[in-house]
C-alpha positions, -999 to +999 in steps of 0.1 A: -101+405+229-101+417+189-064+410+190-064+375+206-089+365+175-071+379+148-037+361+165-063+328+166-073+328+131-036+335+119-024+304+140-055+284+124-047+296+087-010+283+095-022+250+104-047+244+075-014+257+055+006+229+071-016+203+067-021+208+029+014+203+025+016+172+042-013+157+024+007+171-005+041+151+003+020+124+015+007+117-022+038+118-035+054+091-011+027+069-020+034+074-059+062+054-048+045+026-034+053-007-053+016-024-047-021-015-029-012-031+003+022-011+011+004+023-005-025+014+022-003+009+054+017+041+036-018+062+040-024+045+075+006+063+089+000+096+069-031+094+082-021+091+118+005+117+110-024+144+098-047+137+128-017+148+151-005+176+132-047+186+134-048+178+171-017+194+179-022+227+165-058+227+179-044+223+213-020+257+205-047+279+191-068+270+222-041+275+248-037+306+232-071+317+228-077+309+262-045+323+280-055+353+255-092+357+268-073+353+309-048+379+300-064+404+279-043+397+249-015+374+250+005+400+227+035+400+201+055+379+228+028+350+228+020+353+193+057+344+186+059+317+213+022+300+195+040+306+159+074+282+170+049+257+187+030+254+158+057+248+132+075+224+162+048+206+158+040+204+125+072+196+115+076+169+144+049+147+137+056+151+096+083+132+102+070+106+130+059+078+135+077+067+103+062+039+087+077+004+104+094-015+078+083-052+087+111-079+098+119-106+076+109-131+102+075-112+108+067-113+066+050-146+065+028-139+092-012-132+098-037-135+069-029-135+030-038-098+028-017-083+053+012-110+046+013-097+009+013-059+027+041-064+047+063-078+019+056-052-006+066-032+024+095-047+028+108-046-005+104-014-013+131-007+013+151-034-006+153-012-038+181+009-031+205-017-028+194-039-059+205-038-097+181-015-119+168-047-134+159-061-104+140-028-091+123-034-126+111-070-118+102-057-075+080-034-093+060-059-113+060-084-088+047-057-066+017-055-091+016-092-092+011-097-055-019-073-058-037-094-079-024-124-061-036-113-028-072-107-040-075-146-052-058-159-020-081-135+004-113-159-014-098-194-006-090-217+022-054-211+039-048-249+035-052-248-002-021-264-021-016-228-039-020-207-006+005-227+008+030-231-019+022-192-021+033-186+014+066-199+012+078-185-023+068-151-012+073-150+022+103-171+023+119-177-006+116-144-021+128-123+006+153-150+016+170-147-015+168-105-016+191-109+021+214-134+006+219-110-024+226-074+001+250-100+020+275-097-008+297-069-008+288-040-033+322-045-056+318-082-056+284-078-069+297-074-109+325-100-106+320-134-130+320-166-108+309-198-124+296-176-157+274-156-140+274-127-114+253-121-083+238-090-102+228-115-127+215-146-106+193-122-089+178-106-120+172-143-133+159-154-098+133-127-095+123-132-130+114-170-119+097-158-090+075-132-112+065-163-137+051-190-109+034-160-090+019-154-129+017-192-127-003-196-095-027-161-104-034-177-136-042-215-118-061-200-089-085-177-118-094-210-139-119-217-114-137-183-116-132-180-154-147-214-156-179-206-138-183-169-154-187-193-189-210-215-170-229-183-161-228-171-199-239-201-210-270-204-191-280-171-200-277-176-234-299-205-234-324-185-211-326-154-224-311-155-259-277-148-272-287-115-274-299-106-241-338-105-253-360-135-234-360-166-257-394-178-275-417-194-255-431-226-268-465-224-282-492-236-265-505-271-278-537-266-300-566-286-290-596-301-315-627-281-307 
């Protein structure tokens, strides 16, 4: 009985061991996370990864406890057997399910929000394949889309700029990211028409960074506008200085 919970707690202490390291590697995948909305469907999955690993290796120390308690001891044979199941299974689901890397066709799907999720998503994965100036401008357009994404969430999908918004970045943008990893890698540096694809692509992204700047900038003119509308009126309520502004005395009347 002792020996089946000291063989218990040494299968838990393995476990919390293995989770901290997941949570561990999990951070630093996220570090790598170009904008909020891929980092969050990046800490969904390691999420769902954790609460299998957890549920998992509860399972194991159970079974073992309980097969322990049946047998009187489930001894160095079953201590072995619980020990392989546990790193199995940590090891399994640390590596699945891997986060799904959205299709091109599914980007400019669903709601702003997840729309500007799933191609942050998606270009991440593009990274490896692209020019280090273009992995430069992914990365700030990444940051872009964040702030993007906010204004969009707050206005009707019909809207000229939600609309226009739609199609540069889920269309254009990733349209133009498949036409550039179409090209063969050594044709990528060669010169046609004075300029390579390496090039076009660094110029194209650095368009696409300046009318998503563009349309951040158009859609916050309306909310900068009414904040000084706000300021205004309480600077004629209350004083520029934040104290109440002088009441006007009371007319004095003959006695």
């Amino acid at each position: 009985m002792d020996d089946s919970t000291r063989h218990s707690e040494a299968i838990l202490s393995e476990a919390r061991s293995s989770l901290s390291a997941q949570r561990n590697g999990g951070y630093h995948r996220r570090a790598g996370s170009i904008g909020r909305g891929s980092a969050e469907l990046r800490q969904k999955n390691l999420m769902t990864r954790i609460k299998l690993i957890g549920g998992s290796l509860l399972a194991i120390v159970f079974a073992a406890m309980a097969l322990g308690i049946a047998i009187d001891g489930i001894g160095f044979t079953g201590i072995m057997v619980a020990f392989l199941a546990v790193v199995a299974a940590t090891f399994l689901f640390s590596n699945f399910p891997k986060v799904r890397v959205p299709k091109r066709a599914d980007l400019n799907t669903g709601d702003v929000r997840h729309m500007v999720a799933r191609t942050e998503l998606w270009l991440e994965h593009q990274r490896p394949a692209l020019p280090p100036p273009a992995i430069t401008l992914v990365d700030q357009i990444g940051v872009q889309l964040d702030a993007l994404g906010l204004q969009l969430e707050s206005i009707d999908p019909g809207h000229p700029a939600a609309v226009e918004t739609r199609k540069l970045v889920g269309e254009t943008l990733p349209g133009m990211v498949d036409a550039y990893r179409k090209i063969p890698t050594h044709l990528r540096r060669e010169e046609r028409a004075g300029a390579t694809p390496d090039k076009q692509l660094v110029e194209s992204l650095g368009k696409i960074s300046n009318e998503i700047d563009r349309v951040t900038r158009q859609l916050a003119d309306g909310a900068i506008d009414d904040l000084a509308i706000r300021t205004r009126y309480l600077d004629y309520r209350y004083g520029a200085e934040g104290e109440p502004a002088a009441l006007p005395e009371p007319n004095k009347q003959d006695t």
